[in-house]
N, CA, C, O and CB atoms as a CASP TS submission, in Angstrom:
PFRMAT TS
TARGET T0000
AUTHOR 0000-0000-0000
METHOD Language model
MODEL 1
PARENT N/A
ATOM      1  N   UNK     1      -6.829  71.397  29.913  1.00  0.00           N
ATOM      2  CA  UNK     1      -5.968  70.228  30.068  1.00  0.00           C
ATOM      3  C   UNK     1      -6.805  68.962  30.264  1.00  0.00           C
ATOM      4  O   UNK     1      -6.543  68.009  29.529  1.00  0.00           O
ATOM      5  CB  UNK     1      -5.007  70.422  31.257  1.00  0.00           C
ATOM      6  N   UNK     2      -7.832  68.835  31.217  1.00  0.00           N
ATOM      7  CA  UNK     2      -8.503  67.444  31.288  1.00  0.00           C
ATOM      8  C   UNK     2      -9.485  67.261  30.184  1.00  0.00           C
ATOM      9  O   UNK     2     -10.111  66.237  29.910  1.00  0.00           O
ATOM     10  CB  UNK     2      -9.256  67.225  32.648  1.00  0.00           C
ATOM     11  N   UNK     3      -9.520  68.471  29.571  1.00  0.00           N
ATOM     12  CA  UNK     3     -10.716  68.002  27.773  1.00  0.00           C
ATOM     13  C   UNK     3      -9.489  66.851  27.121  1.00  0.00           C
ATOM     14  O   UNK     3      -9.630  65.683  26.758  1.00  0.00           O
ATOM     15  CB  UNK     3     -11.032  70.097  25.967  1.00  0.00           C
ATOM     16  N   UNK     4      -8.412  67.632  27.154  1.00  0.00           N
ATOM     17  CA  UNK     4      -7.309  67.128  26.225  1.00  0.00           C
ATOM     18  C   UNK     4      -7.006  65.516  26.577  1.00  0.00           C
ATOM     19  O   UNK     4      -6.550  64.634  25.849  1.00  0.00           O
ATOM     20  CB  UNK     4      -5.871  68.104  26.454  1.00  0.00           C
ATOM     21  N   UNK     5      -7.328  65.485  27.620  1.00  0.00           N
ATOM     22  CA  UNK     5      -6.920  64.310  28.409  1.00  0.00           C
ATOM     23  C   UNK     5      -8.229  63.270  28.246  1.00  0.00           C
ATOM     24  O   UNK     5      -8.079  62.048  28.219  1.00  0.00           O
ATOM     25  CB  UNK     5      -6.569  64.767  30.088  1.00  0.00           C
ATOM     26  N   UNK     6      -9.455  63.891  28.149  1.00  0.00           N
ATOM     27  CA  UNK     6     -10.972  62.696  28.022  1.00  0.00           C
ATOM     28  C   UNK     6     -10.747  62.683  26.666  1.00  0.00           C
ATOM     29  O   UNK     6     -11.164  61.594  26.271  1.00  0.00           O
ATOM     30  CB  UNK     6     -12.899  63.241  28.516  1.00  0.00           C
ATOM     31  N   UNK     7     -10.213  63.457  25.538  1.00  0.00           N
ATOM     32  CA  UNK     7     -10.147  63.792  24.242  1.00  0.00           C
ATOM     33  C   UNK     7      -9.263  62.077  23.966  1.00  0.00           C
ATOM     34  O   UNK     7      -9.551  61.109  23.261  1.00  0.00           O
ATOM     35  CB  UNK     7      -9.238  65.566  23.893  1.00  0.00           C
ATOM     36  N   UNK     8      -8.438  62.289  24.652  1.00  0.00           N
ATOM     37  CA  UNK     8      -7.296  61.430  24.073  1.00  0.00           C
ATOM     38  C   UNK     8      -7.502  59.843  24.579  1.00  0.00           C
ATOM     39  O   UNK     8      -7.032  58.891  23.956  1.00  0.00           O
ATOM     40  CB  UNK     8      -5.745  62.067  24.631  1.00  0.00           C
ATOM     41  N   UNK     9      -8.283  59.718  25.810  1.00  0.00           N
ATOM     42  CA  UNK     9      -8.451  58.666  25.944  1.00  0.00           C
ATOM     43  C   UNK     9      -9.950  58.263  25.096  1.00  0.00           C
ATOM     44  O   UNK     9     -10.129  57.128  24.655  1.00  0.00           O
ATOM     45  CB  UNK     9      -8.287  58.487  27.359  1.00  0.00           C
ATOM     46  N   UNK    10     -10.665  59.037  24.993  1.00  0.00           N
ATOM     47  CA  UNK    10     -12.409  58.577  23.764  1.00  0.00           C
ATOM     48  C   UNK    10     -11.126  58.273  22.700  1.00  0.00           C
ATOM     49  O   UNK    10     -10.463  57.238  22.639  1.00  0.00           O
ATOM     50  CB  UNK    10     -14.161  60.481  22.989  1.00  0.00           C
ATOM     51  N   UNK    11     -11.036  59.055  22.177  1.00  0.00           N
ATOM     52  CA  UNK    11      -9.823  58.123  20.627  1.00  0.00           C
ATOM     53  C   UNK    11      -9.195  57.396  21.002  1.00  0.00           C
ATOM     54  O   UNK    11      -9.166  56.427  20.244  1.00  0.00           O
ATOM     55  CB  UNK    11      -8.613  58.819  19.718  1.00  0.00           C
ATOM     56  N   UNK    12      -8.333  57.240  22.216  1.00  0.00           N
ATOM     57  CA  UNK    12      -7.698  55.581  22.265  1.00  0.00           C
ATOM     58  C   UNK    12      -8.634  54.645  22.000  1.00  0.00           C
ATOM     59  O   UNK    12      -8.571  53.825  21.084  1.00  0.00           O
ATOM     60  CB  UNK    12      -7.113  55.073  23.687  1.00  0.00           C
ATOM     61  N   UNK    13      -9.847  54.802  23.106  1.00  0.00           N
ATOM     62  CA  UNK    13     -10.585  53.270  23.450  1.00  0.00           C
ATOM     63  C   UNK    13     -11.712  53.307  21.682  1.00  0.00           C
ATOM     64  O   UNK    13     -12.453  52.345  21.478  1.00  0.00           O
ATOM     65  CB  UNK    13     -11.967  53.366  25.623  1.00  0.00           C
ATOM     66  N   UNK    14     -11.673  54.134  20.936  1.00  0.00           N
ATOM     67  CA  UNK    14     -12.522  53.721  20.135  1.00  0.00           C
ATOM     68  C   UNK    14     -10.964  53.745  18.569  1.00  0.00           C
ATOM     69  O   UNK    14     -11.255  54.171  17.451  1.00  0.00           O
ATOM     70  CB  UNK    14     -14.234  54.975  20.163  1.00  0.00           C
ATOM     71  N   UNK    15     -10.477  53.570  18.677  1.00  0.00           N
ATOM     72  CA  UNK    15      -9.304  53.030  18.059  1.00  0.00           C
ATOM     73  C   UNK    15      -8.872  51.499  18.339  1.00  0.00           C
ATOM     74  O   UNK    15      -8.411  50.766  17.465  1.00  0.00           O
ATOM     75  CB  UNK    15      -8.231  53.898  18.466  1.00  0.00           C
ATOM     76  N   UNK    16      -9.129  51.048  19.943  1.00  0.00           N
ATOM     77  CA  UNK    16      -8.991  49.900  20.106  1.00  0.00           C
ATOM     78  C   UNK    16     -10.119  48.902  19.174  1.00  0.00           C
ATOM     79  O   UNK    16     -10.038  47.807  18.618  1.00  0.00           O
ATOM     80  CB  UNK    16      -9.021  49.820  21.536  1.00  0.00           C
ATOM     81  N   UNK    17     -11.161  49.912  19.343  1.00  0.00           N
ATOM     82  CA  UNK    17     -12.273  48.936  19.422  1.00  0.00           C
ATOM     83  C   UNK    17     -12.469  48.456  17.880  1.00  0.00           C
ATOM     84  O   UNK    17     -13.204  47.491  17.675  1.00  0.00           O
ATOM     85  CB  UNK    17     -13.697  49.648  20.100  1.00  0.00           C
ATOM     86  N   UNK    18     -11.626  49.314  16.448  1.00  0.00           N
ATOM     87  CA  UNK    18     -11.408  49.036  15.735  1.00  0.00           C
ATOM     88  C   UNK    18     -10.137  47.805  14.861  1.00  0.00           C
ATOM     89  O   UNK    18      -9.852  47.570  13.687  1.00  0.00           O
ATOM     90  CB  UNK    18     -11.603  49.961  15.753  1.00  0.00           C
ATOM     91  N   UNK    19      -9.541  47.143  16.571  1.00  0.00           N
ATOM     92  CA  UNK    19      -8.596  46.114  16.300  1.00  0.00           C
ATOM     93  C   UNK    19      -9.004  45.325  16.027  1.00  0.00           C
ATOM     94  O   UNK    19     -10.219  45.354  16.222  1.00  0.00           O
ATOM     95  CB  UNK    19      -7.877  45.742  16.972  1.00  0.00           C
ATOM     96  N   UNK    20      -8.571  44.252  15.507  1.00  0.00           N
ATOM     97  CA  UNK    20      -8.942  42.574  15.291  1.00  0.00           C
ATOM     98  C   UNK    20      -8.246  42.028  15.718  1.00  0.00           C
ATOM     99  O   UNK    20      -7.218  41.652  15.155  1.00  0.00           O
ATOM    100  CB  UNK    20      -9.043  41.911  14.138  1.00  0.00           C
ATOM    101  N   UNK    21      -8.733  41.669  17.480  1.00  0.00           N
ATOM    102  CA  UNK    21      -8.235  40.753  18.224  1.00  0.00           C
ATOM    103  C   UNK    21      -7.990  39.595  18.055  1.00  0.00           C
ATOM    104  O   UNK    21      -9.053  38.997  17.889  1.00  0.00           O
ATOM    105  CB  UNK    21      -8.677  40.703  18.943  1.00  0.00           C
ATOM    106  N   UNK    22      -7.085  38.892  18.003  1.00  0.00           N
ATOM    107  CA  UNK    22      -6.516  37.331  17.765  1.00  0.00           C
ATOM    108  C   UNK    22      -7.522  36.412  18.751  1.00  0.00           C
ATOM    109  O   UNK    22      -7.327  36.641  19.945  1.00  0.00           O
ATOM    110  CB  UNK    22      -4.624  37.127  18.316  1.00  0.00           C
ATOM    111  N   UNK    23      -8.309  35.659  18.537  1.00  0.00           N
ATOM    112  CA  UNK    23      -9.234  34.348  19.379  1.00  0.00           C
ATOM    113  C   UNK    23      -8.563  33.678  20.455  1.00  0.00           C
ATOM    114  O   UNK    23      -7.367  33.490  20.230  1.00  0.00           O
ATOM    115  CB  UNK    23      -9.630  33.056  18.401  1.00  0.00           C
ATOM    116  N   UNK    24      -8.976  33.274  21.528  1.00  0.00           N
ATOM    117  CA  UNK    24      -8.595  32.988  22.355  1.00  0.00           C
ATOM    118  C   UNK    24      -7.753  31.883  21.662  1.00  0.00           C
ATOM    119  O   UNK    24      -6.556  32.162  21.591  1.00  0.00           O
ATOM    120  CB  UNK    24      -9.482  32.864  23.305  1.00  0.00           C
ATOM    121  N   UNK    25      -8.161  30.557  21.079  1.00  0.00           N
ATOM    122  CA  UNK    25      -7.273  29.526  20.626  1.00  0.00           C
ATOM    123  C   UNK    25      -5.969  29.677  19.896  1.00  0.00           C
ATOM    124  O   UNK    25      -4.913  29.071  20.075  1.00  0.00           O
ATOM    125  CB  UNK    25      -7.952  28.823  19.903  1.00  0.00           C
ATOM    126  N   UNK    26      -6.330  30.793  18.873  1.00  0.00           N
ATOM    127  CA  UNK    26      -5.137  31.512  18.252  1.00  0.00           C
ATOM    128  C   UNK    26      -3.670  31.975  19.105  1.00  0.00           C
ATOM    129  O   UNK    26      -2.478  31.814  18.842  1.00  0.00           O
ATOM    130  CB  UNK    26      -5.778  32.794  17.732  1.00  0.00           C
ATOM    131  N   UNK    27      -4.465  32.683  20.347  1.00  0.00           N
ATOM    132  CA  UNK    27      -3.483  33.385  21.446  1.00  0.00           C
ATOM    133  C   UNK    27      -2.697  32.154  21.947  1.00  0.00           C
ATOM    134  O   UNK    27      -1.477  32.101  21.794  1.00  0.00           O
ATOM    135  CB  UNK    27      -4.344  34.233  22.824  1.00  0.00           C
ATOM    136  N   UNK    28      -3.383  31.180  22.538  1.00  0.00           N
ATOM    137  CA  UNK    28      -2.863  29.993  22.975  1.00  0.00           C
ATOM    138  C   UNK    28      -1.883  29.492  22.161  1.00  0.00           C
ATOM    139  O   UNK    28      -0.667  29.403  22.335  1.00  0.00           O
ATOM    140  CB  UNK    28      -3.788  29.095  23.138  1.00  0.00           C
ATOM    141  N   UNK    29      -2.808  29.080  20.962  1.00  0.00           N
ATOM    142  CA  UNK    29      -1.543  28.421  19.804  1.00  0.00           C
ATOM    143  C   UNK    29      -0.616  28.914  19.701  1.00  0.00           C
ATOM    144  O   UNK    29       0.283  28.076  19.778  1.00  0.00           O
ATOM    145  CB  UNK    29      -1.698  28.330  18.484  1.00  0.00           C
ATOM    146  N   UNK    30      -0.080  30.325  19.490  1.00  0.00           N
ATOM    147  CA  UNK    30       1.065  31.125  19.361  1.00  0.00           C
ATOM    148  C   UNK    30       2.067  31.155  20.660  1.00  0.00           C
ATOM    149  O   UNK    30       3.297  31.148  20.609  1.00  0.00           O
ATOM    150  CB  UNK    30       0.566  32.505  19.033  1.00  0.00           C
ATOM    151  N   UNK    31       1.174  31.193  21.940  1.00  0.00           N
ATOM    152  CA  UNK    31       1.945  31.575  23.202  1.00  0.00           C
ATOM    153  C   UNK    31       2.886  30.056  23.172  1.00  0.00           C
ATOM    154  O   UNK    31       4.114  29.985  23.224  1.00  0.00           O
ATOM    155  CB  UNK    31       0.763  31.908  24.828  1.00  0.00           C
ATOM    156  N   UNK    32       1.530  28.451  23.033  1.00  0.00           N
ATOM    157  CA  UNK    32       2.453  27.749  22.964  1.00  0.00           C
ATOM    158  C   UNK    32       4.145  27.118  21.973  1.00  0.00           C
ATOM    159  O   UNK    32       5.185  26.491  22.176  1.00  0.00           O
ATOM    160  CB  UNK    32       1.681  27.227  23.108  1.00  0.00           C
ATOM    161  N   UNK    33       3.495  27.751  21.024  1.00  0.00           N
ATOM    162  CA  UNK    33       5.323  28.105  19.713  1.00  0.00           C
ATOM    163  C   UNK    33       5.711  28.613  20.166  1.00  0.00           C
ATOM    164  O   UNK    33       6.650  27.887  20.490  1.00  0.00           O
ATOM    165  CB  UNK    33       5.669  28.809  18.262  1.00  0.00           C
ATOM    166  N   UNK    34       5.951  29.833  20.801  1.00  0.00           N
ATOM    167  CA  UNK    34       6.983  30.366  21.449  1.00  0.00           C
ATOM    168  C   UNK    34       7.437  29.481  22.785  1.00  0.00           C
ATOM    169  O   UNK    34       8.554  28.976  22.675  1.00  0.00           O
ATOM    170  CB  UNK    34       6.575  31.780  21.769  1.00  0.00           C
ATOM    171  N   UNK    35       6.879  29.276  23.766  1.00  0.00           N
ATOM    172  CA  UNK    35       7.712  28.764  24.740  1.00  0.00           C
ATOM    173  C   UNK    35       8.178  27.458  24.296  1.00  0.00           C
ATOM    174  O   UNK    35       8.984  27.016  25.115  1.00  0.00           O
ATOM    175  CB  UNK    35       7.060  28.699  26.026  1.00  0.00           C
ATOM    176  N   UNK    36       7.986  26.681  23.329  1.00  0.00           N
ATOM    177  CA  UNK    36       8.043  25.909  22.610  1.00  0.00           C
ATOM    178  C   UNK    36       9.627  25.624  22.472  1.00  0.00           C
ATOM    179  O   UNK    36      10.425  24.984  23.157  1.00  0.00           O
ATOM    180  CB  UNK    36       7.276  26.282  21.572  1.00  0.00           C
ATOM    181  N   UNK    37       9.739  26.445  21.183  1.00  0.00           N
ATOM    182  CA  UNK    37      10.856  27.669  20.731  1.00  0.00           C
ATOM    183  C   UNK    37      11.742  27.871  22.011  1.00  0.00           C
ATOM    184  O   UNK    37      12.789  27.224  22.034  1.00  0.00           O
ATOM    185  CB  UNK    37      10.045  29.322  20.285  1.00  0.00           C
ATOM    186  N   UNK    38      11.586  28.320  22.600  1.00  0.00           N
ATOM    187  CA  UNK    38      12.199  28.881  23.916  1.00  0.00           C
ATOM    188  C   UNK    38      12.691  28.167  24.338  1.00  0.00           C
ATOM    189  O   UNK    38      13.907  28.350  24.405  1.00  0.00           O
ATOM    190  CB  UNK    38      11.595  29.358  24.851  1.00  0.00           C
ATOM    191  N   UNK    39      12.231  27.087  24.819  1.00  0.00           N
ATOM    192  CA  UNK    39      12.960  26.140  25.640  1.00  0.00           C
ATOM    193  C   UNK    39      13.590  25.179  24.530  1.00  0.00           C
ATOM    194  O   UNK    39      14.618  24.636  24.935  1.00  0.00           O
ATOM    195  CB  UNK    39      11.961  25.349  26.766  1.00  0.00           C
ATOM    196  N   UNK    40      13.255  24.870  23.349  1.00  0.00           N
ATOM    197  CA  UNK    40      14.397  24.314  22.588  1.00  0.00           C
ATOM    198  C   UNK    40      15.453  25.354  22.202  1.00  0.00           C
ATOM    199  O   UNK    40      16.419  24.763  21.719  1.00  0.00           O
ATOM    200  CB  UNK    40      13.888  23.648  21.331  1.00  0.00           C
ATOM    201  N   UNK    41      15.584  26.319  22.224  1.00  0.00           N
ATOM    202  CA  UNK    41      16.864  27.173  22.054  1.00  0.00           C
ATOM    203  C   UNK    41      17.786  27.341  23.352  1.00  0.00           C
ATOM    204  O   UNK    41      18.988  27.606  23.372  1.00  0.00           O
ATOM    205  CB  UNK    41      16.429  28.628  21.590  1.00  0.00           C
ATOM    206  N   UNK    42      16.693  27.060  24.713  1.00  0.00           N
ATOM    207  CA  UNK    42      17.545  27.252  25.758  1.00  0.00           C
ATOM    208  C   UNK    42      18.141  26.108  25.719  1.00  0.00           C
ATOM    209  O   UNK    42      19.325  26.366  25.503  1.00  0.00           O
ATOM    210  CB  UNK    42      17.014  27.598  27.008  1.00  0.00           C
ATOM    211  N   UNK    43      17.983  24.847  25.814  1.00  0.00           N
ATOM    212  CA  UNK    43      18.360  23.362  25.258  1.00  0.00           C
ATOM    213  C   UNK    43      19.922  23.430  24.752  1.00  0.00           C
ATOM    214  O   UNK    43      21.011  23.212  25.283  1.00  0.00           O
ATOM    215  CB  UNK    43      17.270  22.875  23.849  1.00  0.00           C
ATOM    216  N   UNK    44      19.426  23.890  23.311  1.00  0.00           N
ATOM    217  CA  UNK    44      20.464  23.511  22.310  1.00  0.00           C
ATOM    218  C   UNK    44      21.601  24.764  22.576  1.00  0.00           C
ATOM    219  O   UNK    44      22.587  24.553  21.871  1.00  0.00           O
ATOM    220  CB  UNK    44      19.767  23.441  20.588  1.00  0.00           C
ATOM    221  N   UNK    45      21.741  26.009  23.394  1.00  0.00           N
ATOM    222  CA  UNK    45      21.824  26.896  24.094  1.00  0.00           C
ATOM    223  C   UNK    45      23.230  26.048  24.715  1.00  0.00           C
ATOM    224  O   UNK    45      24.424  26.116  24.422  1.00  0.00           O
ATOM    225  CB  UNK    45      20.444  27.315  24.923  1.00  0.00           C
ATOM    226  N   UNK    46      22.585  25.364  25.546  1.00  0.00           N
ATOM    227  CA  UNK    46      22.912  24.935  27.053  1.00  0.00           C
ATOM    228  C   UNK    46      24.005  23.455  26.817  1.00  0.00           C
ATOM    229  O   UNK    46      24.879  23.043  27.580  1.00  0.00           O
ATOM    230  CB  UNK    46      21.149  24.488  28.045  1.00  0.00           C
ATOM    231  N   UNK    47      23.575  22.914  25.527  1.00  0.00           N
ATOM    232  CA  UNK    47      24.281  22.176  24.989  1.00  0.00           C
ATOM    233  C   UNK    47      25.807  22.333  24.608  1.00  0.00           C
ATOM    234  O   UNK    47      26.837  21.706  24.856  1.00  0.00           O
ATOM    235  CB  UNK    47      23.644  21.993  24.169  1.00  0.00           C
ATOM    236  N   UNK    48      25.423  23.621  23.789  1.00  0.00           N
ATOM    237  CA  UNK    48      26.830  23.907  23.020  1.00  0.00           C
ATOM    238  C   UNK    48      27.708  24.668  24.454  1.00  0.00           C
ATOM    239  O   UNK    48      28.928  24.822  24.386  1.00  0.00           O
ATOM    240  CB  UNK    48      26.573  25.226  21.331  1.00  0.00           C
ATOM    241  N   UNK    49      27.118  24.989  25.387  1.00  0.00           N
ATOM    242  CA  UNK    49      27.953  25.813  26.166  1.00  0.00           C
ATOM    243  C   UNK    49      28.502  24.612  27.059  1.00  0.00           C
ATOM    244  O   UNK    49      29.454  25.042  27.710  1.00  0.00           O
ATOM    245  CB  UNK    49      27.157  27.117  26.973  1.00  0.00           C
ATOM    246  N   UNK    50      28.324  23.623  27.262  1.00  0.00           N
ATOM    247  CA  UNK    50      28.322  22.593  28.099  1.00  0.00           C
ATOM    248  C   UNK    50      29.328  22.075  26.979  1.00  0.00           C
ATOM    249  O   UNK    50      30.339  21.844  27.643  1.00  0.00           O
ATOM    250  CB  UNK    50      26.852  21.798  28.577  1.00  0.00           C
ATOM    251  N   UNK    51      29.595  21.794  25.788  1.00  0.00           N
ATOM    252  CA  UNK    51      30.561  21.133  24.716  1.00  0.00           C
ATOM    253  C   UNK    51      31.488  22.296  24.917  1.00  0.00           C
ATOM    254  O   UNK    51      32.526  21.846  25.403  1.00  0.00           O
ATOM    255  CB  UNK    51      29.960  20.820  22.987  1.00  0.00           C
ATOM    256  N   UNK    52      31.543  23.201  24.804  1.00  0.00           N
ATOM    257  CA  UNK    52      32.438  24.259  25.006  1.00  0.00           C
ATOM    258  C   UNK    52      33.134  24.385  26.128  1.00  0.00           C
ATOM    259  O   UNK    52      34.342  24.545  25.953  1.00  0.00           O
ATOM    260  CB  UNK    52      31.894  25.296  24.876  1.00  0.00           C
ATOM    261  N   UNK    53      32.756  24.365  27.237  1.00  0.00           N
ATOM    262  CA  UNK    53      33.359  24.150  28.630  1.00  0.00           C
ATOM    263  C   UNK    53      34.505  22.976  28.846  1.00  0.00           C
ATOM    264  O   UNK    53      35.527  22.974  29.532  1.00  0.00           O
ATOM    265  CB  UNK    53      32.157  23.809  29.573  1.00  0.00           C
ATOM    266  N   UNK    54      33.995  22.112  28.099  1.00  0.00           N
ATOM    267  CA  UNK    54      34.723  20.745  28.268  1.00  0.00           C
ATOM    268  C   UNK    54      36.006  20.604  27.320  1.00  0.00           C
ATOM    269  O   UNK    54      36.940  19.807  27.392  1.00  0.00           O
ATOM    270  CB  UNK    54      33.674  19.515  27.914  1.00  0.00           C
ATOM    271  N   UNK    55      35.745  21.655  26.392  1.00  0.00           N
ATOM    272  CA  UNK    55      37.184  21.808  25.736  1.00  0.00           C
ATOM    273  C   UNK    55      37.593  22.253  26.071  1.00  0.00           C
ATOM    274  O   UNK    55      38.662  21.738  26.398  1.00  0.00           O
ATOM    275  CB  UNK    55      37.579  22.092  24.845  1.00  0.00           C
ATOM    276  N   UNK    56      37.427  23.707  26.468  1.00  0.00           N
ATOM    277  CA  UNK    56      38.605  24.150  27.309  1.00  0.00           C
ATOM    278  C   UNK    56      38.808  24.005  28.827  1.00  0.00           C
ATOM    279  O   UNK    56      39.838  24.425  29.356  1.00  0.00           O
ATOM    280  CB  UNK    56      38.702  25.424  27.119  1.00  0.00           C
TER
END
């Protein structure tokens, strides 16, 4: 059982090591589009529910 277990973690970490990690600036750039994104949907979100309330 613990071969199976050092077995499986040596192939995880050398499977990782075959990723192509995104660059730190890249990570940033993306994290910032999304919250970006995010908070203009919570916005326009918050808008229509606020126009909606007031009609009825």
């Amino acid at each position: 059982m613990i071969e199976r277990v050092k077995k499986y973690i040596s192939e995880s970490v050398n499977e990782l090591k075959k990723v192509n990690w995104l660059s730190k600036n890249e990570v940033l750039s993306f994290s910032l589009k999304v919250i970006i994104f995010s908070l203009l949907m919570a916005l326009i979100l918050g808008i229509f529910d606020a126009i909606i309330l007031n009609i009825y």
